[in-house]
C-alpha positions in Angstrom: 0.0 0.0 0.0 2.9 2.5 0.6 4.6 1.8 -2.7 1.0 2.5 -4.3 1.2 6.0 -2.5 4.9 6.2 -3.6 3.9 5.5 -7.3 0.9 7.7 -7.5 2.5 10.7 -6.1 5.2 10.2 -8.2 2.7 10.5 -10.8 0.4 12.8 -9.3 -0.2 14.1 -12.4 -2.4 11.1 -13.4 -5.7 11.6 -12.2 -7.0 8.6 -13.0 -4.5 6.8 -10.9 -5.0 8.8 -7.6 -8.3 7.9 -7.6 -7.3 4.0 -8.1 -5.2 4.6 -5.3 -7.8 6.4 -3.1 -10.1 3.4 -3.5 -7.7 1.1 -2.9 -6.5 2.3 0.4 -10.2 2.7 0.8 -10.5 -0.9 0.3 -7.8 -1.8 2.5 -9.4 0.3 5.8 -12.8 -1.2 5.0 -11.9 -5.1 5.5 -10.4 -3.7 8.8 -13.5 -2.9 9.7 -16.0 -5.3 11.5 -19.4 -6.0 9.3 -21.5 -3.7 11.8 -18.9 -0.3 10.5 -20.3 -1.8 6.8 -23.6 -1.9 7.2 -23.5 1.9 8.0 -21.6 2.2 5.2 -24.0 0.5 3.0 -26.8 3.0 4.9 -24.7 6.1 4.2 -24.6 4.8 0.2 -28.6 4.5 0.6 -29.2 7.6 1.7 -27.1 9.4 -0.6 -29.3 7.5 -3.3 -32.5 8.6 -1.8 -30.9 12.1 -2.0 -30.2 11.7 -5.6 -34.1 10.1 -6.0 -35.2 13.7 -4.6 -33.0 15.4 -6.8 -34.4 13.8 -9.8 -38.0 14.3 -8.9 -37.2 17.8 -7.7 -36.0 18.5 -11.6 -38.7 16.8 -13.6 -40.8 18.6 -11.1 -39.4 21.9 -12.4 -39.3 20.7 -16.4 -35.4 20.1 -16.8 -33.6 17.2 -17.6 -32.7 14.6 -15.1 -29.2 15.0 -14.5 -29.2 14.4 -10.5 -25.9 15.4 -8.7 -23.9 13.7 -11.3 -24.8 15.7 -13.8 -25.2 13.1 -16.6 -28.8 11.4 -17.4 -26.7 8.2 -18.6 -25.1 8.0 -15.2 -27.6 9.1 -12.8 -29.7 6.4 -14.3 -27.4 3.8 -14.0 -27.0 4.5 -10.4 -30.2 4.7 -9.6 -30.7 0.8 -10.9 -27.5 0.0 -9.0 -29.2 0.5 -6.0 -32.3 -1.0 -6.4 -31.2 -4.5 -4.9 -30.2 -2.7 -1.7 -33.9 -0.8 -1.5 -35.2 -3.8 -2.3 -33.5 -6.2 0.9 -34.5 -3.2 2.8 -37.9 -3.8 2.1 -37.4 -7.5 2.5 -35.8 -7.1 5.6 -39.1 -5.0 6.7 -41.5 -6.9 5.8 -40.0 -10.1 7.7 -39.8 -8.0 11.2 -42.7 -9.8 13.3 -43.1 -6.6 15.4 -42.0 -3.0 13.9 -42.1 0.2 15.7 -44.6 2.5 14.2 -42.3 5.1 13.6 -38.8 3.7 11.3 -36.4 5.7 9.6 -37.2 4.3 6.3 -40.3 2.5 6.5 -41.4 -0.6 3.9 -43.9 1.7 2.7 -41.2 4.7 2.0 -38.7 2.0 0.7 -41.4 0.9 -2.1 -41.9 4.5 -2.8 -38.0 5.1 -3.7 -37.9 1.8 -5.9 -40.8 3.0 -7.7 -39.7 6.8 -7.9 -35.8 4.7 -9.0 -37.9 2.5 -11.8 -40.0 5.7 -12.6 -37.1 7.8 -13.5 -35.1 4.9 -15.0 -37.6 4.5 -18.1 -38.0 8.5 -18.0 -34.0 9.0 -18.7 -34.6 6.4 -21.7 -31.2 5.0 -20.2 -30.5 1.6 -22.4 -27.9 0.5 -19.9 -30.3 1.0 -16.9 -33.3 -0.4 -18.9 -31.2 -3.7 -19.1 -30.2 -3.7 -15.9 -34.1 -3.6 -14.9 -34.5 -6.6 -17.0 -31.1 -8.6 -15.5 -32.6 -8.0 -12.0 -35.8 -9.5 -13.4 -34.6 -12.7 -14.8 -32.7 -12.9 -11.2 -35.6 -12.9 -9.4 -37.5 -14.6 -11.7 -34.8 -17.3 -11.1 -34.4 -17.0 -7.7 -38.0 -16.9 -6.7 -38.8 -20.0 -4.2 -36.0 -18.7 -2.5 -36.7 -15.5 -1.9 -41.1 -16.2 -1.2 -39.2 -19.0 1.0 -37.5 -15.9 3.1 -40.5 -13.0 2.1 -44.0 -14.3 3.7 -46.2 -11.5 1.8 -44.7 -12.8 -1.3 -46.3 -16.0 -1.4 -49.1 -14.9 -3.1 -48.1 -13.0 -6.1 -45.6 -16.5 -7.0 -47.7 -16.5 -10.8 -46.5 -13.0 -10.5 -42.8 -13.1 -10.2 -42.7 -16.3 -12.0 -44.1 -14.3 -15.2 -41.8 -11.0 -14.0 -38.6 -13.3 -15.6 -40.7 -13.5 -19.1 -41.4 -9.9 -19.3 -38.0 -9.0 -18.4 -36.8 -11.5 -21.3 -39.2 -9.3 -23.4 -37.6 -5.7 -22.0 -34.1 -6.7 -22.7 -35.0 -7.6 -26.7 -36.8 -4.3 -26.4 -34.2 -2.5 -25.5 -31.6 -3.7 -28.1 -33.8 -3.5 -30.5 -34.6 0.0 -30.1 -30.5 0.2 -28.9 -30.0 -0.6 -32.8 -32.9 0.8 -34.9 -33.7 4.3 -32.8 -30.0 5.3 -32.4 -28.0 3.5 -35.1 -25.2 6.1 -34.7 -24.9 5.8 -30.6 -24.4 2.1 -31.1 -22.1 2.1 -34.2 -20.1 5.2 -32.7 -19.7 2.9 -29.6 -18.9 -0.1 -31.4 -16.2 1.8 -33.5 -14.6 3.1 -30.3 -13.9 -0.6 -29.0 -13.4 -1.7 -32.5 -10.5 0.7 -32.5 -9.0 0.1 -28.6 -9.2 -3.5 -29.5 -7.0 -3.3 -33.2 -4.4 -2.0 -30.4 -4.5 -4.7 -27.9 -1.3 -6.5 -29.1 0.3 -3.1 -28.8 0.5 -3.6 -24.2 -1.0 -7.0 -24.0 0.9 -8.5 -21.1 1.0 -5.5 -18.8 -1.3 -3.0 -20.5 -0.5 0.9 -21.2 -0.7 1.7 -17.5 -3.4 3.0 -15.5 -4.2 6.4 -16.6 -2.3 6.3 -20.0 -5.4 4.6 -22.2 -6.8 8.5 -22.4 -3.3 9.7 -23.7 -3.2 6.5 -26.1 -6.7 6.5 -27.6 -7.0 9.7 -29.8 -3.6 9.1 -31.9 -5.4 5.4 -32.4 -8.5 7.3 -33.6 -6.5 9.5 -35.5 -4.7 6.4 -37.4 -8.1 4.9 -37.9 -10.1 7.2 -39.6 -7.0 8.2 -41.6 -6.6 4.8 -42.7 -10.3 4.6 -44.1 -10.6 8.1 -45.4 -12.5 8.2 -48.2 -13.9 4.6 -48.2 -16.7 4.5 -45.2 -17.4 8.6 -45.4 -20.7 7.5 -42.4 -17.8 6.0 -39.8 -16.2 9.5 -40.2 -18.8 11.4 -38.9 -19.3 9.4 -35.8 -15.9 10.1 -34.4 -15.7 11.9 -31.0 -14.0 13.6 -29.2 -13.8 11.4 -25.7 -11.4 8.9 -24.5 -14.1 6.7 -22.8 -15.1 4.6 -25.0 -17.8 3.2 -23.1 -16.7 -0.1 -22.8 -15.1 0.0 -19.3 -14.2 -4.2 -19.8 -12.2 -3.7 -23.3 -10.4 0.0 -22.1 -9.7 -1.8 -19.1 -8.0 -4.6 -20.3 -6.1 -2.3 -22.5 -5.0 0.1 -19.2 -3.7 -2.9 -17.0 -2.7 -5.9 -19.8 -3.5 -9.4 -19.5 -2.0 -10.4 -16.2 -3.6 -8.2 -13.7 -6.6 -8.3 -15.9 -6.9 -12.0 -15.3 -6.2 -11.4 -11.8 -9.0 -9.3 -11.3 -11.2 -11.5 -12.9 -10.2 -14.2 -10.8 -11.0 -11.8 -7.9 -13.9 -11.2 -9.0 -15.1 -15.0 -9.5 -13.6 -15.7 -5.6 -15.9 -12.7 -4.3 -19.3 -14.1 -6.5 -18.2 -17.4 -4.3 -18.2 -16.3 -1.2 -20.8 -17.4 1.8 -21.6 -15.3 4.7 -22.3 -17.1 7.6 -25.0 -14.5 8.7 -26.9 -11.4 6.6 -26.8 -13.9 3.8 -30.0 -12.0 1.9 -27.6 -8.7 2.3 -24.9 -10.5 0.7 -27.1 -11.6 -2.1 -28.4 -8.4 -3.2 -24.8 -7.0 -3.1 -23.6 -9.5 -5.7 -27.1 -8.7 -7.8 -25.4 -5.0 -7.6 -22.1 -6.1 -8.3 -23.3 -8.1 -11.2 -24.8 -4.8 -12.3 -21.9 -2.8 -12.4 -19.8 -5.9 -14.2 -23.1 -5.6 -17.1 -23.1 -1.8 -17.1 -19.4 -2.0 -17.4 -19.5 -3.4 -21.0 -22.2 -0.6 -21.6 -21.3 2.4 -20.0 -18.3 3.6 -17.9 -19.2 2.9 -14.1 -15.0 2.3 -13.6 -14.9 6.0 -14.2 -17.9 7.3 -11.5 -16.2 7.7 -7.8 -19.6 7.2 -6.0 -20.0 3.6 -8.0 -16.1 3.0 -7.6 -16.8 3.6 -3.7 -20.2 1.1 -4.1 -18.0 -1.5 -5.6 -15.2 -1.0 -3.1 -17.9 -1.3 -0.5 -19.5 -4.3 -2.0 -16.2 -6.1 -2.2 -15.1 -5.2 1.4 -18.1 -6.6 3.0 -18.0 -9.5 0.7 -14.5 -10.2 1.8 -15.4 -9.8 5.7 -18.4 -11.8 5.4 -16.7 -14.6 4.3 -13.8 -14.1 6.7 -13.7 -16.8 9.7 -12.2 -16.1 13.3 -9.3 -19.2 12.0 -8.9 -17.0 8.4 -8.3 -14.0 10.4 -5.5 -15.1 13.2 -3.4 -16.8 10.3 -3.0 -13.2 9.3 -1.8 -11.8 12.5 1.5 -11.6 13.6 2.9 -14.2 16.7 2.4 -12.7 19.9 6.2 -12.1 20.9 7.0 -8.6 22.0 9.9 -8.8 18.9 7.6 -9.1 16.1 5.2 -6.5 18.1 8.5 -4.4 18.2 9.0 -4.9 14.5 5.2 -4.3 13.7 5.0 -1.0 15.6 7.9 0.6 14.1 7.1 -1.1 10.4 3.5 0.8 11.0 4.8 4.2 12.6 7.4 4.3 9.2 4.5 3.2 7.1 2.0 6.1 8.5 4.9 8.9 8.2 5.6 7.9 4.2 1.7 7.9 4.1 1.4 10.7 5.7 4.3 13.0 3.6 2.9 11.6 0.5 -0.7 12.2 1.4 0.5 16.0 2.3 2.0 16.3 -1.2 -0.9 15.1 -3.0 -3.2 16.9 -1.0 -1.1 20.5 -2.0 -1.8 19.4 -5.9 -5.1 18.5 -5.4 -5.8 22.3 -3.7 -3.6 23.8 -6.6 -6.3 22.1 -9.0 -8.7 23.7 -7.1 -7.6 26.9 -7.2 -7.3 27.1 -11.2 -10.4 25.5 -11.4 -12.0 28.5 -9.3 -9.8 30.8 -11.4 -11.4 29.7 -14.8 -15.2 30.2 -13.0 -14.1 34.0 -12.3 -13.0 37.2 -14.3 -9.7 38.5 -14.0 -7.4 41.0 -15.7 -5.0 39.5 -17.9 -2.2 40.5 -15.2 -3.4 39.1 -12.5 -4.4 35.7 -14.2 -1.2 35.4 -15.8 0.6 35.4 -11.9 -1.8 33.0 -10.8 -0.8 30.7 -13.5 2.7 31.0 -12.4 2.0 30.9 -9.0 -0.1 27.1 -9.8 2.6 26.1 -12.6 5.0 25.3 -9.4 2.6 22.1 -8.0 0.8 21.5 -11.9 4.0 21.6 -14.3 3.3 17.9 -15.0 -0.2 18.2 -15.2 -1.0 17.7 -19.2 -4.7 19.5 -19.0 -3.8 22.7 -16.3 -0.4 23.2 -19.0 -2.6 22.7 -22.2 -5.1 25.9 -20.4 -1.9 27.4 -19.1 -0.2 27.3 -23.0 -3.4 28.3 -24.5 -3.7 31.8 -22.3 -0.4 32.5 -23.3 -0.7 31.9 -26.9 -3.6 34.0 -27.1 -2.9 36.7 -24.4 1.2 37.2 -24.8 3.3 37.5 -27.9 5.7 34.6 -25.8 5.1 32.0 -28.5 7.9 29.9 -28.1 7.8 29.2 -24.5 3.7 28.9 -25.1 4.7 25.8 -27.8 7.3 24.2 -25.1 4.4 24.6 -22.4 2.1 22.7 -24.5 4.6 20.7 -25.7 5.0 19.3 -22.4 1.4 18.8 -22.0 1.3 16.8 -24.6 3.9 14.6 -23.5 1.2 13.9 -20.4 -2.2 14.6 -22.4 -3.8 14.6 -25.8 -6.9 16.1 -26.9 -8.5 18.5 -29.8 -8.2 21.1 -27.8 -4.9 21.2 -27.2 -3.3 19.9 -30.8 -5.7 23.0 -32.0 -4.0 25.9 -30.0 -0.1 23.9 -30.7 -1.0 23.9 -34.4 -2.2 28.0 -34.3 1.0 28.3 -32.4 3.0 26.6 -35.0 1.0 28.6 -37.4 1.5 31.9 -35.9 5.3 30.9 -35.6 5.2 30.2 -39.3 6.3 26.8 -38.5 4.1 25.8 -41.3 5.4 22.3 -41.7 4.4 21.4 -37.8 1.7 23.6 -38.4 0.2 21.6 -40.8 1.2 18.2 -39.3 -0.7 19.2 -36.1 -4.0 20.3 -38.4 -3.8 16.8 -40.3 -4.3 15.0 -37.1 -7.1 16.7 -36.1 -8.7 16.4 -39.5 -8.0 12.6 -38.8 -8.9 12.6 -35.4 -12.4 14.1 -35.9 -12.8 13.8 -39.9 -16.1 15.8 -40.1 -14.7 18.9 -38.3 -14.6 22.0 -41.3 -12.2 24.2 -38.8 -8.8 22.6 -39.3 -9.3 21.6 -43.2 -10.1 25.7 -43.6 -7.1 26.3 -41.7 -5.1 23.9 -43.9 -6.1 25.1 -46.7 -5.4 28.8 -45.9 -1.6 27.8 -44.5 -0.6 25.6 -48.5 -2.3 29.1 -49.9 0.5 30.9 -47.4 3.2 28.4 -48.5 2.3 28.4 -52.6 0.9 24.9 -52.8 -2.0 25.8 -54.5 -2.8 22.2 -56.1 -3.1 21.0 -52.1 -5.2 24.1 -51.4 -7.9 24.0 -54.7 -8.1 20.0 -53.1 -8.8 20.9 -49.8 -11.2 23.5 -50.9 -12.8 20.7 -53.0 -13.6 18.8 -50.1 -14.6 21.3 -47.9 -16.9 22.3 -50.9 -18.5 19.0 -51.7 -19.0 17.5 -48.5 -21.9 17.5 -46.3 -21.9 18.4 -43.1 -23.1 16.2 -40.0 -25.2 19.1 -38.8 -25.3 22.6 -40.6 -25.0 25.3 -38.8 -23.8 29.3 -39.7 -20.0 28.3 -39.1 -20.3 25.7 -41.8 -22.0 27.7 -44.3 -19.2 30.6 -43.5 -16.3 27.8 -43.7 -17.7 27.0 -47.2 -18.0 30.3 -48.6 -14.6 31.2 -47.5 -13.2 28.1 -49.3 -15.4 29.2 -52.2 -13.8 32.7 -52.2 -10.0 30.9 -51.7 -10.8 29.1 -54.8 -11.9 32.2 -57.3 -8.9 33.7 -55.7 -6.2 30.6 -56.7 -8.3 30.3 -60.4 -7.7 33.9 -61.2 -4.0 34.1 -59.7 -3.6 30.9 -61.9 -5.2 32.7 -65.0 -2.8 36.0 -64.8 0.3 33.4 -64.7 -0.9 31.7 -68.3 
């Protein structure tokens, strides 16, 4: 655990990998903890999911989109389904009490209401991931029904019922791929082309993957080779290229991020956990592993890996599968003899331990503030002065930070006449980060530098990377006008001429008329040379 700390804040810079690192110390507390300490953890997850319930209600209440806390209709759907098994034990649990106090904190009654409210808003968001995880949990029960009227007395007479829920879930599942592939063709195929493309890579890290982190730096140079390497022959693949390094297939991006081997060890991990018997709150344990088997489907859907309050459900899910498991024999093998030497050597292992976590902690906690502080900086106005100090007051805990150097290089391309040390800047943000953005404001660098051959290079890519954009080929065309190679320019004009856009709009229709004009302008410079 203290050489993970070591590596991340070595590599503080990766986001992705502090978070990994969070979770798993996370992880590592939470099977300290006894199973009582979990079940309030579970609570505290089920009340922030009421909360987000409200929020969601509240919203559709006021005529807006459901977004929830998370601020994504996708995600705030899926989550909402991930909890369902919990509501549902709750309810279970209720309704199995032979006397209740009149007065609970969540009732059976209020507990109904939230699944309905979560199964409400579910079909609302027109979530396809969430609407097959509704189905999943109804072939479960479907499945598992003489076990669970066995445990739920008021069951018992709606058996016909559940029995036929497992048929209709059947149905809602080949509902929901079938409008998955007729209603929104390009979602799928634009999904299907991102993990088409991760997986043409796979031979490139296969044993020990690119690193955790790294796939986002990776990905849009292999989107950029793709759709260069079928320009021209599938002109429909080209326009549904985005601009995203989730592809939205957390299984395939992250067998790319950590290779083969600790990919097969996590699934090996993940088997052990789907085999493990608690010797007491076995229905709790059940409904966890429904949830975990959620987040596993969604996973080859969506990208639940990437959402922290789903990373700490599945942290959670795994910790109290782990402990429930654990027998009084499992847990003294792990402890040390009881000789004051080892308890010398274990006390002065932990104080070291604590320190190194401690430094490291400190040091990633001063990054994590300096992120803060730019992010507040971008929400608020200030003079050019006084927000070029505060990016050289952040530059001291962010200069390996590829996206605070790609904002820091872009202000002072666009605010400074320093040119060259904005291209070094975003040069070394691009040794840590890749994106549109910032291989737009290194190629106008380039540009502005004259640099044209860079220049150009830079544009190229991002008329690979995102083949339908009109902004870079205009740009291209304009810099072989600059550099006399009109026969490249009148053929970029062509193109940007004759091809249709995904979705006019006033910037198109000014992009083409510029080309347009270029092109009377190279004709009638051609006709004065003859």
């Amino acid at each position: 655990m203290f050489l993970l700390f070591l590596y991340a804040y070595k590599h503080s810079e990766n986001e992705y990998l502090t978070i990994v690192t969070v979770f798993a110390f996370t992880f590592f507390l939470m099977v300290r903890f006894s199973a009582t300490v979990l079940h309030k953890f579970v609570e505290l997850f089920m009340i922030i999911g009421i909360v987000e319930t409200c929020v969601c209600l509240r919203q559709i209440a006021f005529h807006r989109a459901i977004t929830g806390t998370l601020n994504n209709s996708g995600v705030v759907a899926i989550f909402l389904a991930l909890q369902l098994p919990l509501f549902f034990h709750l309810c279970k649990r209720q309704s199995n009490r032979k006397s209740r106090p009149m007065i609970t904190l969540l009732s059976s009654k209020i507990t109904l209401c939230v699944i309905v409210a979560d199964i409400f808003l579910i079909f609302y968001s027109h979530s396809r991931t969430a609407l097959l995880l509704l189905g999943m949990y109804g072939l479960i029960f479907a499945f598992n029904f003489k076990s669970i009227l066995t445990q739920t007395p008021f069951l018992v007479n709606y058996k016909k019922w559940i029995n036929l829920l497992g048929w209709i879930s059947a149905s809602v599942i080949l509902v929901q791929f079938l409008f998955l592939l007729t209603n929104k063709k390009n979602s799928f195929f634009g999904r299907y082309i991102m993990s088409h493309i991760a997986l043409s890579h796979i031979k490139d890290h296969f044993w020990f993957g690119t690193g955790v982190g790294r796939f986002t730096w990776f990905y849009p140079s292999w989107q950029s080779e793709f759709f260069k390497s079928i320009r021209g022959t599938n002109a429909s693949a080209a326009n549904l290229a985005t601009d995203s390094s989730i592809i939205f297939n957390d299984w395939v991006q992250l067998f790319e991020t950590i290779g083969f081997l600790r990919f097969t060890i996590c699934v090996a991990f993940i088997v052990f956990i789907f085999l493990t018997k608690a010797k007491r709150q076995k229905s709790l344990l059940f409904f966890l592993k429904v949830s975990l088997a959620a987040i596993l489907l969604s996973a080859a859907f969506s990208y639940p890996f990437h959402i922290n309050l789903i990373l700490y459900f599945l942290t959670l899910i795994l910790a109290l599968s782990i402990k429930s498991s654990w027998t009084n024999d499992l847990i003294l093998a792990f402890q040390m003899p009881s000789f004051k030497f080892y308890r010398s050597i274990t006390t002065i292992i932990f104080i070291t331990l604590m320190a190194g976590i401690f430094i490291i902690t400190k040091g990633l906690w001063l990054k994590c503030y300096a992120v803060r502080e730019w992010q507040q900086m971008n929400n608020h106005y200030l003079s050019i002065t006084k927000e070029r100090d505060k990016y050289l007051e952040l530059y001291t805990n962010l200069n390996d930070d590829g996206k605070f150097l790609t904002d820091y290089g872009q202000f002072i391309i666009e605010n400074t006449n320093e040119i060259d040390k904005g291209i070094k800047i975003l040069s070394q943000a691009r040794a840590k980060f890749m994106s549109k953005n910032l291989m737009e404001t290194l190629a106008y660098a380039y540009w502005k530098k004259k640099d044209y051959t860079k220049a150009i290079n830079c544009y190229l890519w991002i008329d690979n990377y995102q083949p339908f954009l009109y902004s870079p080929k205009i740009c291209l065309m304009k810099i072989y006008i600059e550099t006399e190679r009109f026969d490249l320019a009148t053929q970029m004009g062509q193109i940007i001429i004759n091809t249709s856009p995904k979705v006019p709009s006033g910037e198109v229709s000014d992009i083409k008329r510029q080309a347009h004009d270029l092109l009377v302008l190279i004709s009638a410079s051609n006709q004065r040379k003859e």
